[in-house]
Structure formats: structure tokens, C-alpha cells
C-alpha positions in Angstrom: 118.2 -11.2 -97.3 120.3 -11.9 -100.7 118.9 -13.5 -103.8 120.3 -14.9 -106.6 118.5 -13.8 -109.6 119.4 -17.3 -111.5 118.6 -19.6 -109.2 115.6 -18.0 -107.4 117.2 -19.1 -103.7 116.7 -16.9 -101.4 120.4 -16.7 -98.8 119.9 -15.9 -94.9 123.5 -15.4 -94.3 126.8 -12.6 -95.0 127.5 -14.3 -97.7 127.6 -12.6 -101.6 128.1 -15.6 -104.0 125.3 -18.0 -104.5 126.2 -21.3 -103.2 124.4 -23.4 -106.2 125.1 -21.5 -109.3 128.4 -19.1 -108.1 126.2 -16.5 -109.2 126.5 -12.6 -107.4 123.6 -12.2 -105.2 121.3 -9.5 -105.2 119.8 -7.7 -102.0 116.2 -6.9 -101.3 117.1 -4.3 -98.3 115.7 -6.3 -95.8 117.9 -7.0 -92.6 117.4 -10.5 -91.0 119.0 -12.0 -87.9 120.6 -15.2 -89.1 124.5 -14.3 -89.5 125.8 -17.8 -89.2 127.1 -19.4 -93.0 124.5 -22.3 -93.1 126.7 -23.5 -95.6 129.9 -25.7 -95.7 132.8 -24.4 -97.7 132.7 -27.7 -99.9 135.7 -25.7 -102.2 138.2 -25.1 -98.9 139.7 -28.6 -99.2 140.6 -28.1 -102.8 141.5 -24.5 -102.5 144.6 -25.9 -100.3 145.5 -29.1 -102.0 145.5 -26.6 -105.3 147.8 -24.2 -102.9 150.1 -27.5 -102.0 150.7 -28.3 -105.5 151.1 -24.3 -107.0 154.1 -24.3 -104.1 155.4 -27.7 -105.3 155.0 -26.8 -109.0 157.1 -23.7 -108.0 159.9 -25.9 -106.3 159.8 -27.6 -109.6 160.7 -25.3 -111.6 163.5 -23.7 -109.4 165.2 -26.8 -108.6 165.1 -28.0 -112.5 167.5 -24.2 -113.1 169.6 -25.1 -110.1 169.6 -28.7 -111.2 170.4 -27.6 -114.9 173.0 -25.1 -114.0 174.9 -27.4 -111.8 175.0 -30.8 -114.3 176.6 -28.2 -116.8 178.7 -26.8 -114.8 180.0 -30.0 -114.0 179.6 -31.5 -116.9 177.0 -32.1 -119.5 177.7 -35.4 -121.0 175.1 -37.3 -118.6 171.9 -35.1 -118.2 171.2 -36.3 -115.0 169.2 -32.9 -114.3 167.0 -33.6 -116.5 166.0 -37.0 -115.7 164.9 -35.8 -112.0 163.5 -32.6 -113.3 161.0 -35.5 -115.2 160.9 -37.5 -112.2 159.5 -35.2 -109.7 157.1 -33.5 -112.5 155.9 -37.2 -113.3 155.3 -37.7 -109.6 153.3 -34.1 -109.3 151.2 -35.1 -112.6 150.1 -38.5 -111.1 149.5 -36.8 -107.9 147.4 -34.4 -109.6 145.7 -36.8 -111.4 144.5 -38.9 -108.6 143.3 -36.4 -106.5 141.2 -34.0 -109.1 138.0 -34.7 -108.1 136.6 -34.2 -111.4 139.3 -36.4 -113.3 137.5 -39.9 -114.3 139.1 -43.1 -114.0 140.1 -43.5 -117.7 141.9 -40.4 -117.5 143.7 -41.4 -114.3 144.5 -44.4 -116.3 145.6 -43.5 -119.1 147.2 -40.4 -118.4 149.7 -42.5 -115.5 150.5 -44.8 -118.2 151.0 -42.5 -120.8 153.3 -40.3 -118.1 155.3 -43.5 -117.3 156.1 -43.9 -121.4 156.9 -40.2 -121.8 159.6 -40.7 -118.7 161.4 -43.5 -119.8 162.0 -41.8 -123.1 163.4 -39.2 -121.1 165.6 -41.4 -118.8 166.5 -43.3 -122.2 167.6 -40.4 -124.0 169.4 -38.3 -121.5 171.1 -41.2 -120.5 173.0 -42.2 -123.7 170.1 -42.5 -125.8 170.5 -46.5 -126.5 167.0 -46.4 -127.9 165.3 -48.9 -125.6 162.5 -46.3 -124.7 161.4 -46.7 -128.4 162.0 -50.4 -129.1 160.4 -52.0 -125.7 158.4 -49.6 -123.8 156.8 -47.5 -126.3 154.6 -50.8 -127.6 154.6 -52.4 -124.4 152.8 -49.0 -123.3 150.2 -49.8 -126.3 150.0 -53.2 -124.6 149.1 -52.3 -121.2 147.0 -49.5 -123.2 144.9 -52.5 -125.0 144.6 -54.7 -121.9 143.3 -51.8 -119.9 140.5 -51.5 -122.8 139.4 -54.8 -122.7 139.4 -54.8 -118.8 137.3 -51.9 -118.9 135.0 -53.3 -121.6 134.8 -56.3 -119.5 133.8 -54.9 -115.9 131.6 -51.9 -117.7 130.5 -54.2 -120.0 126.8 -52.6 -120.0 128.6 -49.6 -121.8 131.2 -51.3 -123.7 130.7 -49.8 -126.5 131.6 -46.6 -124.9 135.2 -47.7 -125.4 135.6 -48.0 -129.1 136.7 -43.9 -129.3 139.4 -45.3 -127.6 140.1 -47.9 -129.1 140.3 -45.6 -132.3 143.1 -43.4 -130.0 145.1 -46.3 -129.7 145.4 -47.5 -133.6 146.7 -44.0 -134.1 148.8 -44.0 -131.0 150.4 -47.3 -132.2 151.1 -45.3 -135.7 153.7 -43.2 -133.8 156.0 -46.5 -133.7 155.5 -47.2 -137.7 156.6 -43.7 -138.1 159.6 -44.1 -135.7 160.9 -47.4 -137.7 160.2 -45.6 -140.9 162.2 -42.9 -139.7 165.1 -45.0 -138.1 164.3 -44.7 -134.7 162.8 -47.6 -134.2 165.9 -50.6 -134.6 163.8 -53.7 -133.6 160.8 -53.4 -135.3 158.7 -56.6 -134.1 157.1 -55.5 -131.1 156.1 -52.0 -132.3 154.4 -53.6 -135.4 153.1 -56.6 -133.1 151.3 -53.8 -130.8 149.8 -51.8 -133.6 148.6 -54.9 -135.0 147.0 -55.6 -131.4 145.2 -52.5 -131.7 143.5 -52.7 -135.0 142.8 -56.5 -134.4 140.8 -55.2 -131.2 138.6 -52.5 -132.6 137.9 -54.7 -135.9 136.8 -57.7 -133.1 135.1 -55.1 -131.2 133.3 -53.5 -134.5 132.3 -57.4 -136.1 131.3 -58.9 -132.5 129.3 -55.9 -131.5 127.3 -55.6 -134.3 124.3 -53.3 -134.4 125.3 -51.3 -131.1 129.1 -50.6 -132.6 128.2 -49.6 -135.2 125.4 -47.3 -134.0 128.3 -45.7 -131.0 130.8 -45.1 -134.1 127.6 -42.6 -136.0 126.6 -41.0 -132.8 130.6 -40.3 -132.0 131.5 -39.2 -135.8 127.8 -38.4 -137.3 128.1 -40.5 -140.1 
């Protein structure tokens, strides 16, 4: 019989990994009869969906080279390569995303949304670089971002205040279109300062209407 020294569960089967703690097991000599795995490979699932996406991360990267080499070939002046190169990596990411069985809802959330910006920067800017990426759906992202928040706050709302780190993420996140119009990056300034606005008036509603509890979530996050 094998036991794992951590645990303190004693294993009738072959096998030599402790299926609580992944700890090496340890054998006391004695020989029993029961050869049969009692227990179900809960790993083997993820194991080949991890296998699936190492072989589609791999076609990534070859087709972006073969993809590169043949847009300059041809011609560089539309960087066509690029944008599917983004494409199918956005695809693999959100893929990835939604089937990690450790990855929580907010960070399915967010990090789609988030992916989705990032991508139509790239389409924008390999495209002719008109700017539009920057101007529209960089704060409409923040937007989306803000509504998801109050959503959230709204169906959890037993943990609402859980949200307010967040909320913090998103008044810097909206900073990154103040520094892109101070910059000149940024042509139409309105919506970007609209959505920043939208995020500090949301955490300052959130800090005032929650009182007692907000202010007790922002000293446990930052130990003030």
C-alpha cells in the first residue's frame, strides 16, 4: 500500500502521486490485491484541451511568418497579415478564456472586452491608421467596461462592494485616453473625456452611497 506523508491517505492502487495533494507517495512494503485506479483522471479532459490549443498556438505562430512573408512580398502598404495574425490569436485567447476552469467570470469578462479593444487598434492601425480605434472604441470599451460594473454590482449586489478595486482599474484605464489626446492621438476628444468622467462619477457614487461598507472594502484592499 502507498501513503502520502502530507495527507495521511492511505492509496490501494499502482498509482505514485497522491490524488488530493499531488504529493509523491511513500510505500510501506506491503503488497495488496486491489490493482484497479479507484480514481477518475479528473486532469485527462484538460490535459487534451491544453494539447488542442499548444497545437493551435503553434499554427499561430507559423501561419503569422508565412502570412508576414507573403504581405511583404507582395507588398507592405496594407498589413493585412497582421490583422489575421490578431484575429485568430483574439479568437484562441477568448477560447482560452472561456474554457479555463479556473478563470472567474470577471476575468472572462473583462479580458474579452479588453481583447476586442486591443484588436480594433490593430485592424485601425494596420489598415491606414485613420485613428478611429482611439477616438470611438477605446472609451466606448470604458463604457461597456462601466456598465458591466454596475450589472455586476446589481445581480451580486450582497458583495457589491467587492467591485470598487475595479472600479479604481477603470479610472486609471480611462487615463490612457487623456494621455492619448494630450499626446495628439486622440483628435475628437469628447467621448474619451465623457468615459473617464463616467468612471470617476461611478466610484465617487459608489464611495458616498455605500457609506460605511465602502469605505471599510477600500482599507481592507489598500490597509489604510
Amino acid at each position: 500500500m502507498n501513503k502520502c506523508n502530507r495527507c495521511g491517505v492511505i492509496v490501494y492502487d499502482r498509482t505514485e502521486v497522491c490524488p488530493l495533494c499531488k504529493g509523491v507517495l511513500e510505500s510501506d512494503g506491503v503488497e495488496n490485491d486491489i490493482h484497479i485506479n479507484e480514481y477518475p483522471n479528473i486532469l485527462k479532459k484538460e490535459r487534451a484541451w491544453n494539447l488542442i490549443l499548444r497545437i493551435l498556438l503553434a499554427s499561430w505562430v507559423i501561419g503569422t511568418i508565412v502570412m508576414v512573408f507573403v504581405n511583404y512580398q507582395l507588398g507592405h502598404r496594407y498589413w493585412w497579415s497582421v490583422v489575421a495574425s490578431a484575429s485568430y490569436l483574439y479568437v484562441l485567447s477568448c477560447a482560452r478564456l472561456l474554457t479555463h476552469p479556473y478563470a472567474g467570470y470577471l476575468r472572462r469578462t473583462f479580458g474579452v472586452i479588453i481583447g476586442a479593444m486591443l484588436l480594433n487598434v490593430v485592424i485601425d492601425y494596420c489598415s491606414g491608421g485613420y485613428g478611429w480605434s482611439l477616438n470611438y472604441i477605446l472609451p466606448a470599451s470604458l463604457f461597456v467596461i462601466n456598465l458591466a460594473l454596475i450589472l455586476l454590482m446589481i445581480i451580486n449586489h450582497r458583495n457589491w462592494q467587492s467591485y470598487m478595486i475595479l472600479q479604481i482599474f477603470s479610472i486609471f484605464f480611462g487615463c490612457i485616453p487623456l494621455l492619448f489626446i494630450h499626446i495628439g492621438l486622440v483628435t475628437h476628444p469628447l467621448l474619451s473625456e465623457i468615459a473617464f468622467l463616467s468612471s470617476v462619477v461611478l466610484f465617487l457614487g459608489t464611495l458616498i452611497v455605500g457609506g460605511g461598507a465602502a469605505r471599510s472594502e477600500l482599507k481592507r484592499r489598500f490597509y489604510i
